[in-house]
C-alpha positions as CSV (number, residue, x, y, z in Angstrom):
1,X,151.3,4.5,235.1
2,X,151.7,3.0,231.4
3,X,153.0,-1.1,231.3
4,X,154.4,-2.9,228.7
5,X,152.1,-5.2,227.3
6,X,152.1,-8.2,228.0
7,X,154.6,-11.3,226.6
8,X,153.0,-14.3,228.5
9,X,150.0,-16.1,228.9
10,X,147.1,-14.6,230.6
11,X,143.8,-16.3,232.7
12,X,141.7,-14.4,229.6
13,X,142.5,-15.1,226.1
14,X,144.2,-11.8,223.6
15,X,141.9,-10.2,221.8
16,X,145.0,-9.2,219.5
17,X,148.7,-11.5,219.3
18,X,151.1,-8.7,217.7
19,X,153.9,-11.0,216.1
20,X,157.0,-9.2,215.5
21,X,160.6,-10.2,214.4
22,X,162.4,-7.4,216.1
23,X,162.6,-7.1,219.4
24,X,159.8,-5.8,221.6
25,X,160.5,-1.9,222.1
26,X,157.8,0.1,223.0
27,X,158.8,3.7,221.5
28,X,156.6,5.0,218.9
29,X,159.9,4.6,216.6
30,X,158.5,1.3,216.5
31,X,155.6,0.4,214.0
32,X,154.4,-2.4,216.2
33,X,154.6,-0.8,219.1
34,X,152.4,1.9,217.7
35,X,149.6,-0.7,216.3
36,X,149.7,-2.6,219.4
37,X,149.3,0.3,221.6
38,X,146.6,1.6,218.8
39,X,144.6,-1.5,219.3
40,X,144.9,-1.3,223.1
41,X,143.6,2.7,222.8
42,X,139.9,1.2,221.4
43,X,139.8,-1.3,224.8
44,X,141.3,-4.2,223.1
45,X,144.0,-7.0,225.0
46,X,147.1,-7.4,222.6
47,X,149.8,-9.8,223.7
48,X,153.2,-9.5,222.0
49,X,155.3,-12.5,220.9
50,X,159.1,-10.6,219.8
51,X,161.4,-13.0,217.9
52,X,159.5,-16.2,218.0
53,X,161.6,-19.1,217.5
54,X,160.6,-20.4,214.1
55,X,162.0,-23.7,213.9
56,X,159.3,-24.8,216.6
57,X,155.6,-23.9,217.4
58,X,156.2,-23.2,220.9
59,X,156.6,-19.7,220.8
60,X,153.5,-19.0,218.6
61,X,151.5,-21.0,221.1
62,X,152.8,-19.4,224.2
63,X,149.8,-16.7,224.5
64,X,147.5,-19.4,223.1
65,X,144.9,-18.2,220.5
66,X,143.5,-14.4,220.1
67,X,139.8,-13.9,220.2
68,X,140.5,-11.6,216.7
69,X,143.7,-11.8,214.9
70,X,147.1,-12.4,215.0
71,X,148.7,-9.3,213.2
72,X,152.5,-10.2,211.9
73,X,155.2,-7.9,210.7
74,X,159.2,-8.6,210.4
75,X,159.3,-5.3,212.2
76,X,160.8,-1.9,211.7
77,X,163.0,-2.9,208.4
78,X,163.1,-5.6,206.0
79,X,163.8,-9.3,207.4
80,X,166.5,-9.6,204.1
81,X,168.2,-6.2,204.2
82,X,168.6,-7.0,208.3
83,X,170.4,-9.7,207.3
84,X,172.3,-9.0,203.9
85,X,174.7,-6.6,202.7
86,X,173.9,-4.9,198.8
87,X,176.6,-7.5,198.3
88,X,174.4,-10.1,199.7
89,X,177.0,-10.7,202.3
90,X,175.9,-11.9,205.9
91,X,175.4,-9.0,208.4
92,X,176.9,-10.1,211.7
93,X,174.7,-7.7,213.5
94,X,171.2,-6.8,214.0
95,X,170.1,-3.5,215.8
96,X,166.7,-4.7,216.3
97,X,167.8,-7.6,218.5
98,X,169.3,-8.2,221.9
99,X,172.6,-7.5,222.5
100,X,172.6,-6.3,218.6
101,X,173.2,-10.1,217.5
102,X,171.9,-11.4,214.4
103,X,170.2,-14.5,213.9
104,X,166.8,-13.9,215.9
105,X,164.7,-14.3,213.1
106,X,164.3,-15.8,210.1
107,X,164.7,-14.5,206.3
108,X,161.8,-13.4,204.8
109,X,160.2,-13.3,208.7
110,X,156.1,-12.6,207.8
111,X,156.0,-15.4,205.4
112,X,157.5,-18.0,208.2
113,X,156.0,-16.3,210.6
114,X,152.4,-17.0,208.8
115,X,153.5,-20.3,208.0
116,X,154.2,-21.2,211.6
117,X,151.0,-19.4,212.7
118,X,148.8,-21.3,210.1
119,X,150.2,-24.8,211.1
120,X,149.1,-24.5,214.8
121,X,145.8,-22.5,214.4
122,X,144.4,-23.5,210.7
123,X,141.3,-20.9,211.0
124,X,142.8,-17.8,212.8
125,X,142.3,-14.3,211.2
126,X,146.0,-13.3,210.3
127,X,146.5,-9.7,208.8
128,X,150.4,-8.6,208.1
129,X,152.0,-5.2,207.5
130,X,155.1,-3.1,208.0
131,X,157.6,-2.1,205.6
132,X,158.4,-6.2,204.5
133,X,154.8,-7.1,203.8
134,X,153.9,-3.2,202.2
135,X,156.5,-3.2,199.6
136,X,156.0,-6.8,198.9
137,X,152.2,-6.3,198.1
138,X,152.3,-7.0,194.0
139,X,154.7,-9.2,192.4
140,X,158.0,-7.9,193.0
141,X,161.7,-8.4,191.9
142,X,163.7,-9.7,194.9
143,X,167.0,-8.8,194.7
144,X,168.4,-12.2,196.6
145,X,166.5,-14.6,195.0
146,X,167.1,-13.0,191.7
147,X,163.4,-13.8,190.9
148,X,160.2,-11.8,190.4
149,X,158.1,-13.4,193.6
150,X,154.2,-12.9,193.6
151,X,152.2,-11.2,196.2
152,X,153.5,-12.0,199.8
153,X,150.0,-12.9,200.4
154,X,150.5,-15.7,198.4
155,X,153.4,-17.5,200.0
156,X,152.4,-16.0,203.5
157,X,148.6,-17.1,203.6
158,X,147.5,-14.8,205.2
159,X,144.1,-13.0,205.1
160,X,145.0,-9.6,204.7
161,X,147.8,-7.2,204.3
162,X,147.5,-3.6,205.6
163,X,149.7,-1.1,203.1
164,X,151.7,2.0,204.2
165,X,151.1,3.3,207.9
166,X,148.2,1.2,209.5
167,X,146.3,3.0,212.1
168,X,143.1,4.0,210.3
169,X,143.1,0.7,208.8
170,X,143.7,-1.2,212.1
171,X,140.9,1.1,214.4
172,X,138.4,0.1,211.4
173,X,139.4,-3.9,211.7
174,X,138.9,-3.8,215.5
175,X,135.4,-2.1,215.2
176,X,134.5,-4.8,212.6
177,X,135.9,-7.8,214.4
178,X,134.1,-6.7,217.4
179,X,130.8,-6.2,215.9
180,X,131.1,-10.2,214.7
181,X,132.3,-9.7,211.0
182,X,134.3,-12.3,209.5
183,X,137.5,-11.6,208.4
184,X,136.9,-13.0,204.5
185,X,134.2,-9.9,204.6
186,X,136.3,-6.9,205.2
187,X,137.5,-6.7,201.6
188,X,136.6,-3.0,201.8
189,X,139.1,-1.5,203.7
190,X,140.9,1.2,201.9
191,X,144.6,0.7,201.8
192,X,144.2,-2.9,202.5
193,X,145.0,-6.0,200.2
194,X,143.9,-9.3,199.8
195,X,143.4,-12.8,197.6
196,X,140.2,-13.0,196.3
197,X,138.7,-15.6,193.2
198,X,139.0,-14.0,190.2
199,X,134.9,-14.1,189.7
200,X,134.8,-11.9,192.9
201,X,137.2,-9.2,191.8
202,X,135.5,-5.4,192.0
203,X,134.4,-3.4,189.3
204,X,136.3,-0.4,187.6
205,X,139.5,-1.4,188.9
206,X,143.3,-0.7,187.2
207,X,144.2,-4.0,186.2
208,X,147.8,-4.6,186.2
209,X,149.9,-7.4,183.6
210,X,149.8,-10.4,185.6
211,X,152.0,-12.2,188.3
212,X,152.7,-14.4,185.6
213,X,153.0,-11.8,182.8
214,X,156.0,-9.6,184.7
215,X,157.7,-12.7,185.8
216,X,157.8,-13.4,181.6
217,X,157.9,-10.0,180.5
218,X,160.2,-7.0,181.7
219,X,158.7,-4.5,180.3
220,X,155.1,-5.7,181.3
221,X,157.0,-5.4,184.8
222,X,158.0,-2.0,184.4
223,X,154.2,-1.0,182.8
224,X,153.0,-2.6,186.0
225,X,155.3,-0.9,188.4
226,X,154.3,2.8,186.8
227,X,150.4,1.9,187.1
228,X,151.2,0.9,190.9
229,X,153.1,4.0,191.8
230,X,150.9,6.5,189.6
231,X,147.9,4.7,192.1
232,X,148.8,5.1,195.4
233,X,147.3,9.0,196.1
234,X,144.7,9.3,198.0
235,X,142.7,11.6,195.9
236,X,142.6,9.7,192.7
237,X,143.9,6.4,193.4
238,X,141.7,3.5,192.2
239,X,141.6,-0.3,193.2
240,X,144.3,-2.1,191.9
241,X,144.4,-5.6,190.9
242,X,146.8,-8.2,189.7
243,X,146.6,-11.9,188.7
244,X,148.1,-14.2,190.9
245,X,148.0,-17.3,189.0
246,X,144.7,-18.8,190.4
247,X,143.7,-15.7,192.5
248,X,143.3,-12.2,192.2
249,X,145.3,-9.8,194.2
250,X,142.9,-6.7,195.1
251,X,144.5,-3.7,196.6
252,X,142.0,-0.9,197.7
253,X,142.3,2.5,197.0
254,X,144.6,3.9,199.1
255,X,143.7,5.1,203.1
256,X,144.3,8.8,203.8
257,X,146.8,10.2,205.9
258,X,146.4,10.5,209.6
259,X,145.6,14.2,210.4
260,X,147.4,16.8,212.2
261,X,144.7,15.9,215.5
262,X,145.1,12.2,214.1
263,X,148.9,11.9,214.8
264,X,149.0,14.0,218.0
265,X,146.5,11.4,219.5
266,X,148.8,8.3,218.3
267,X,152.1,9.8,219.7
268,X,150.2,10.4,223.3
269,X,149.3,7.1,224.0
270,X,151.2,5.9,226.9
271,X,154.6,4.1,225.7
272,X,157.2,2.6,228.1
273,X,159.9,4.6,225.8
274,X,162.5,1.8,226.5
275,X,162.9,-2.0,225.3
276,X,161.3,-4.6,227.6
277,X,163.5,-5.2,230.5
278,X,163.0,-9.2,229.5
279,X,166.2,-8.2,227.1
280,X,168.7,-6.7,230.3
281,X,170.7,-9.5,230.6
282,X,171.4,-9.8,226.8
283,X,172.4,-6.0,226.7
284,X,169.1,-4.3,225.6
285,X,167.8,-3.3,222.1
286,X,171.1,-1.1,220.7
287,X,168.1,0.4,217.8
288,X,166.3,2.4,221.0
289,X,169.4,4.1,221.3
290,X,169.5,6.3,218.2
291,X,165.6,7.2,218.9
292,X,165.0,7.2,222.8
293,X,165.5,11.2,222.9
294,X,164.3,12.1,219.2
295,X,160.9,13.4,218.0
296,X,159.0,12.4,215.3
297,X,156.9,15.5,213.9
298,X,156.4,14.7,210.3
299,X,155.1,11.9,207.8
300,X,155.1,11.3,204.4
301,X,157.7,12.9,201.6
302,X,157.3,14.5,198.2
303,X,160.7,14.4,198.2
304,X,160.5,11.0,196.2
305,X,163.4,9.9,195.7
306,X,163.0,6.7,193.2
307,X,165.4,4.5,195.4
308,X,163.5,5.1,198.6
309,X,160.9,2.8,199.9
310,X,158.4,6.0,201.5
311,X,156.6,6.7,198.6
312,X,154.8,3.3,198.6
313,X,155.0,2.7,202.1
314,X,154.2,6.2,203.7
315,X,153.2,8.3,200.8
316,X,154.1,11.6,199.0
317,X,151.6,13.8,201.3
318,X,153.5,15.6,204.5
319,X,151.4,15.3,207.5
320,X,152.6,16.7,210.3
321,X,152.0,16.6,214.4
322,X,150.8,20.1,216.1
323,X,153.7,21.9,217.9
324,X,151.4,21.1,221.1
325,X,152.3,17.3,220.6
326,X,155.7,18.0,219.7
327,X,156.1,20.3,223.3
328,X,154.2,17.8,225.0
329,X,156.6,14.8,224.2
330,X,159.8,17.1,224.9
331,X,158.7,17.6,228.3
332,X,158.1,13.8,228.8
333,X,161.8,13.3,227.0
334,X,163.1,15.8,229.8
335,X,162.0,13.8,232.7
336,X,163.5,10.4,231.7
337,X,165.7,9.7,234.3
338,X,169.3,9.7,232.0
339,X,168.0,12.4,229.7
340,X,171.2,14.9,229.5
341,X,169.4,17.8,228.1
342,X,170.1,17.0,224.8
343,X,167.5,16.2,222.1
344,X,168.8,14.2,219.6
345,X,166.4,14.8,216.6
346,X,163.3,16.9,215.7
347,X,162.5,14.8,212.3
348,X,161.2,12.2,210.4
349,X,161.4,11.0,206.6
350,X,162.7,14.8,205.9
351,X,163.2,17.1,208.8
352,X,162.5,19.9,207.0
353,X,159.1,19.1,205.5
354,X,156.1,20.1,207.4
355,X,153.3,21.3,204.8
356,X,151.8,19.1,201.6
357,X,154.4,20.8,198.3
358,X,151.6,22.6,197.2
359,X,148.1,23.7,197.6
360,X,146.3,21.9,194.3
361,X,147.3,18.3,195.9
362,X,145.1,19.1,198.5
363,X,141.9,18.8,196.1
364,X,143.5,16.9,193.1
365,X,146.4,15.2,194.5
366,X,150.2,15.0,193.8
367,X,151.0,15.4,189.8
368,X,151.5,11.5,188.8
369,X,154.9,10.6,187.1
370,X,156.7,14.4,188.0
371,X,158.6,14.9,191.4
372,X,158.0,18.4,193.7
373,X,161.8,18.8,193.7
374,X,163.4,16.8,191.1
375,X,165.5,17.7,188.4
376,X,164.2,21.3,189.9
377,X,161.9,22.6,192.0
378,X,158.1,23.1,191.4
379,X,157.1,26.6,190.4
380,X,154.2,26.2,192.9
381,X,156.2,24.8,195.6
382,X,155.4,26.0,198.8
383,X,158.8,26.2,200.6
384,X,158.3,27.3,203.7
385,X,160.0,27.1,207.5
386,X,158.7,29.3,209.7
387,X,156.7,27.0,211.3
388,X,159.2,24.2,211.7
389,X,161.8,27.2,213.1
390,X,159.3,28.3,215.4
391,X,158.7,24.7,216.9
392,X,162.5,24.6,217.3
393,X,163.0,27.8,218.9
394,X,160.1,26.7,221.9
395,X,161.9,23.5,222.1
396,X,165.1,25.1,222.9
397,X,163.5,27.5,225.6
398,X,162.5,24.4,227.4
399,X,163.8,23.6,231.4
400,X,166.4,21.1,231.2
401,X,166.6,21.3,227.2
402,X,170.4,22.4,226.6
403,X,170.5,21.4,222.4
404,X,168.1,20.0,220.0
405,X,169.7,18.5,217.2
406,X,168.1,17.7,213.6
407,X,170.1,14.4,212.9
408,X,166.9,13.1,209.9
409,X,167.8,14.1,206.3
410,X,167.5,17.9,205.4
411,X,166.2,18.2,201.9
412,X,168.2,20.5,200.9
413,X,167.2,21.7,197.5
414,X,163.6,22.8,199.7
415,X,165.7,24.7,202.2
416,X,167.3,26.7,199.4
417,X,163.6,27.4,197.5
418,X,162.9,29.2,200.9
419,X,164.1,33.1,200.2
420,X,163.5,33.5,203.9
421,X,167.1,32.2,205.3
422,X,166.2,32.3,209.0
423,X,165.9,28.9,209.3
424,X,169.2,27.9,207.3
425,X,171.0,30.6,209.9
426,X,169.5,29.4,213.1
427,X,170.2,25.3,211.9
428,X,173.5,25.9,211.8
429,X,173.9,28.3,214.3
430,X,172.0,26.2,217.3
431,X,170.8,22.4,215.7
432,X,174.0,20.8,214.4
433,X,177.2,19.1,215.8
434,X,179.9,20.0,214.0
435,X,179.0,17.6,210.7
436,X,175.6,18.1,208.7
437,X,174.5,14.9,206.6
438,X,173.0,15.7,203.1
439,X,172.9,13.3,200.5
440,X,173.6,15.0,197.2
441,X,174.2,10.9,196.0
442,X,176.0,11.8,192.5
443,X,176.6,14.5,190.8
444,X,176.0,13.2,187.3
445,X,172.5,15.0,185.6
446,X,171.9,11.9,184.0
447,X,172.2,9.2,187.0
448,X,170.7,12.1,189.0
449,X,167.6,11.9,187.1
450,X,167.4,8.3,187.3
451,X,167.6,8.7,191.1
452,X,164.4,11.4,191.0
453,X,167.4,13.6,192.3
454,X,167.9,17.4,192.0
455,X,170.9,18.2,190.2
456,X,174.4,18.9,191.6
457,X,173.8,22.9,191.2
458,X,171.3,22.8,193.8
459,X,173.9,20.8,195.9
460,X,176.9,23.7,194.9
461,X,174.6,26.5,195.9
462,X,173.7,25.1,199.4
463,X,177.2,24.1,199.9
464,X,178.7,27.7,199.5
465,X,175.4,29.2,201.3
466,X,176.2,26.7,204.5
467,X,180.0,27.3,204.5
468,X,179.7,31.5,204.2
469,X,176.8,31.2,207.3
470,X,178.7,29.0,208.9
471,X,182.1,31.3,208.8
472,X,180.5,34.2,209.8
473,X,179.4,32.9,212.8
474,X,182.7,31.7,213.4
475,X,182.1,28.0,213.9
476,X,184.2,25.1,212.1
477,X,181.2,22.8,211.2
478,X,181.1,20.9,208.2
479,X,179.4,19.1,205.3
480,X,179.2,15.2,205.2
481,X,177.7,14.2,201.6
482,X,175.9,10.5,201.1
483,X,176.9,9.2,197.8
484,X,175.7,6.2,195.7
485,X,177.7,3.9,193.5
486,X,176.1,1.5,190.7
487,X,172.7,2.9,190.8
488,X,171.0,1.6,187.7
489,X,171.7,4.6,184.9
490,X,175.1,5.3,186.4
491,X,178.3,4.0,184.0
492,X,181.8,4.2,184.7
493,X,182.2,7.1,183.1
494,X,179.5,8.6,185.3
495,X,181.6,7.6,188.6
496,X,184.8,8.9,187.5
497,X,183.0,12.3,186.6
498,X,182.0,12.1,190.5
499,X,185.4,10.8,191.2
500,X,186.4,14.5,189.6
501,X,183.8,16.4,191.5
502,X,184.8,15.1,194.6
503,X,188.5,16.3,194.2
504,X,187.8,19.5,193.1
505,X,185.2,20.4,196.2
506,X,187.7,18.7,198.3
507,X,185.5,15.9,199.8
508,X,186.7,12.4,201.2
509,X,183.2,10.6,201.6
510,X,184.2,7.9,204.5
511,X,181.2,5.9,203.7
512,X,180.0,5.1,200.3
513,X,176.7,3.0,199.7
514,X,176.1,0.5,196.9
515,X,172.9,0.3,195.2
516,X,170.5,-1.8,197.5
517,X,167.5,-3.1,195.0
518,X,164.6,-3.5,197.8
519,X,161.3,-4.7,196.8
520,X,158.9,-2.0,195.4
521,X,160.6,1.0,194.8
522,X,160.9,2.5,191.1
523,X,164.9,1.8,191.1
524,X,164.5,-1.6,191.8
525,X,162.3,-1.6,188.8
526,X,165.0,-0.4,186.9
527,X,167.3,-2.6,188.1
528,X,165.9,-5.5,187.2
529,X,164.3,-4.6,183.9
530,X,167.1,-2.1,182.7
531,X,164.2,-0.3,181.5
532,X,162.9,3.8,182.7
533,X,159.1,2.6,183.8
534,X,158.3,6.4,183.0
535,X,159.7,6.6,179.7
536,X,160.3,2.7,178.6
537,X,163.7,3.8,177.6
538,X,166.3,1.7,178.0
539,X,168.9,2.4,180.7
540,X,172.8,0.7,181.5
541,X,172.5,-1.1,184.9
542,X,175.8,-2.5,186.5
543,X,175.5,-5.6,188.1
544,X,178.5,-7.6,188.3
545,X,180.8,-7.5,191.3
546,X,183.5,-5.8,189.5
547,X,182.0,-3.3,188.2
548,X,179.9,-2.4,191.5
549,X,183.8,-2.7,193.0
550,X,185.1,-0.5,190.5
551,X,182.7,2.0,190.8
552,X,182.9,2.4,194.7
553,X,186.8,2.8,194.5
554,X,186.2,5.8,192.5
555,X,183.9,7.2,194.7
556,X,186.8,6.7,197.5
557,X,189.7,7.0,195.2
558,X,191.8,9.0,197.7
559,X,192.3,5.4,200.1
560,X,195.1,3.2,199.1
561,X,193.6,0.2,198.9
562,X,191.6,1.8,196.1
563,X,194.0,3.0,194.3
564,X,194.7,-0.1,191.7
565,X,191.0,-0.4,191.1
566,X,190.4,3.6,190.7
567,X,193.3,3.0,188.5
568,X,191.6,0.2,186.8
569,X,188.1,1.6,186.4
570,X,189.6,5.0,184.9
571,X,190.9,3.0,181.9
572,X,188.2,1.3,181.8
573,X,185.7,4.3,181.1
574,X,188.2,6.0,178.5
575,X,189.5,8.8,181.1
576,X,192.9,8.3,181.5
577,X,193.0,11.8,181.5
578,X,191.9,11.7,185.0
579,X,194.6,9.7,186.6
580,X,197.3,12.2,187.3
581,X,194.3,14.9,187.9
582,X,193.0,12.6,190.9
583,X,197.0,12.6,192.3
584,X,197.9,8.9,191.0
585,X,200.9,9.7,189.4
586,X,203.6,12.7,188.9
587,X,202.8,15.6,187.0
């Protein structure tokens, strides 16, 4: 019978101290629940310390030290964006943490973490990962300092930094650690990164402008922010390095993605499924919630969007579990004892993606600086569902199984390239609730393409495909659109041309999203350098709190409160023409 791994001290020192600042959940939702677990599959003891206290040591001493490594992560999403609003505003809550409270860890939670770490044991290995410490790999803009940072290696200290998803990385480090290797030695890792002297930096490496030259230079930042993206496929990407003042920053080229056998062995270990009961009294982890009946079946996204963090963290290349897995796991779902018969979700980065785009990236790799899908699809796109539909369809035959529900994002600009509509029928006939979420996010060509976005026509034609299946199968389900105001590109004339979009199709958006510039993705890049990294171009970026303000009331024009601003914002971007068309004043 599976255990939670243990929180407290043991007779035996850890081989392996996982560090984490959420809150210890052991559901492979989780990225340190999956490493830990990982690490335990190759006969390894791994202790867990959740939400140390970091204004003390006494938490990082409690399991003493590990014979290995400590390995640190801020957990499943950024330390900053856990605990600030795109307005920079203080979140009250935290889904992560017990009872869903904020202030269980720290800002910027690896680098105190490592800090804390390095103060009580000097000479212990420590290796970070997760989304904070992947994205935060080069020098990076960061949004709430308003500063470009260096390396979180640097600030962190620590020994090495595992990029993307870490599993092949991690088995390799536990071989090498228990064949007696030191930790300084295992600079040959792929997707690994680490601080080296600059006299010890590889050959035939792409050398990016400095920590120092990007923090000087925009457009050095932006030229460096292209080579790191254009770098990170596993068929052609090189060793990267970058100047970090004294040091050089190495990243090696980047580890492959897990196999189809690969994945189906990582979601069988043996998780608990639940948070640890430690957290009952507080009211339990509220994050388990949205994933304790859902499935995860893919990886990866050439969908590549240029605001989204997957790219650089997870990759471009779909990988994708076996529909053996995938049965195998529903059953287990099915005999938790408050399963209800109702599977939440059958996703993962896209639901709908299950196969690489194409069959060239396979032996030559994804086309550097074009998008699968974006403004238009590929012509050798490979859009195809049958074998997604046909994973659904056993799911649904299942004992106990009364619904599955696809609840991730549908990309769907690939549904419509497939000109076999069996699966658009059957998703709408049997795997939504009423509402479908899509994110069409503007509807602007020129903000679109900023985004890496298809263009609104794509959105138009699924629209009236949904809405004619839909009717003729004589259920009232709907459309629910994600928009984005004051992404870099977009003017006020852009948002009042959405403004206009959204009251011809008749659509109230009820939430509307600001901007959020997180480290390492391409729009952050163009947020901070007002620059296009793939054309050099100069772009408009809003930035001030007005104008961000301004923006979003156009998006929700319709609410009262808004109306002054929407009012405001029309004039504003010369289209005072739209104020009586948008129902502001009397014919």
């Amino acid at each position: 019978m599976p255990l939670f791994l243990p929180v407290k001290k043991t007779k035996e020192p850890f081989d392996f101290i996982c560090v984490t600042g959420d809150g210890y959940v052991d559901h492979p939702s989780f990225g340190v629940a999956i490493i830990s677990r990982v690490i335990e599959s190759q006969g390894f003891t791994v202790g867990i310390i959740a939400q140390p206290d970091w204004r003390n040591h006494a938490d990082f001493t409690r399991l003493g030290k590990p014979k290995y490594a400590f390995m640190v992560t801020s957990g499943n999403i950024d330390s900053m964006v856990a605990h600030y609003t795109a307005s920079k505003k203080k979140r009250s809550d935290d889904l992560y943490s017990p009872g869903g409270k904020a202030g269980k860890r720290p800002d910027r939670a690896v680098t105190v973490y490592c800090q804390k770490i390095r103060e009580v044991y000097p000479d212990a290995p420590m290796i970070i990962g997760g989304l904070e410490a992947s994205l935060r790999r080069f020098a990076h803009y960061d949004y709430w300092s308003d500063e470009v940072m260096p390396s979180i290696l640097c600030d962190s200290g620590a020994d090495l930094l595992v990029c993307g998803m870490g599993e092949r990385q991690v088995t390799e480090l536990c071989a090498r650690f228990k064949s007696g290797e030191n930790i300084k030695s295992m600079t040959d890792i792929k997707g690994t990164a680490y601080l080296t002297k600059p006299e010890n930096t590889p050959w035939g490496a792409v050398e990016c402008p400095s920590f120092k030259q990007v923090r000087e230079s925009k457009e050095l930042y932006a030229k460096a922010c292209r080579l790191q993206y254009d770098g990170q496929d596993e068929i052609y990407g090189k060793t990267i390095i970058q100047r970090q003042d004294k040091l050089m920053l190495v990243q090696t080229p980047p580890m492959p993605a897990l196999t189809a056998k690969e994945l189906d062995l990582v979601y069988s270990l043996p998780y608990e499924r639940d948070y640890h009961p430690m957290y009952e009294k507080e009211g339990g982890i509220p994050a388990i919630e949205e994933v304790r009946f859902s499935i995860t079946h893919n990886r990866g996204c050439f969908g590549n969007c240029n605001f989204c963090s997957i790219a650089l963290h997870q990759g471009r290349k779909v990988t994708a579990r076996s529909k053996e897995s995938i049965l195998e796991e529903a059953i287990k779902l099915t005999n938790l004892p408050d399963f209800k018969g109702y599977i939440h979700d059958v996703g993962g980065p896209t639901a709908n993606f299950r196969n690489p785009s194409c069959e060239k990236q396979l032996k030559e790799g994804l086309c550097k600086g074009r998008k699968c899908l974006a403004p238009k699809p590929c012509e050798s796109l490979n859009a195809d569902h049958s074998e997604y539909l046909d994973i659904l369809r056993s799911l649904r035959k299942l004992d106990k199984v009364k619904k599955v529900f696809i609840r991730s994002g549908i990309r769907y600009d690939y549904l419509i390239a497939d000109k076999n509509e069996a699966f658009m029928r059957e998703m709408i006939a049997e795997h939504i609730s009423g509402q479908l979420k899509v994110a069409p996010e503007h509807c602007s060509a020129a903000v679109l393409d900023k985004m890496g976005k298809p263009h609104i026509e794509s959105y138009k034609k699924f629209q009236d495909r949904f809405y004619s299946v839909t009717g003729k199968i004589g259920k009232e389900q709907y459309l629910v659109p994600y928009l984005m105001s004051s992404h870099p590109g977009c003017t006020l004339k852009d948002a009042a041309e959405l403004a206009l979009f959204l009251k011809t199709q008749n659509l109230r958006p009820e939430q509307v999203q600001d901007f959020y510039p997180t480290p390492g993705t391409i729009s952050t890049c163009m947020f901070y350098t007002e620059l296009d990294p793939y054309t050099m171009k100069p772009l408009y970026v809003p930035k001030t709190a007005e104008e961000k303000t301004l923006q979003r009331a156009l998006l929700q024009y319709f609410k009262p409160q808004n109306k002054q601003n929407a009012i405001k914002a029309l004039r504003k971007a010369g289209r005072g023409d739209l104020i009586s068309k948008l129902g502001f004043v009397k014919k």
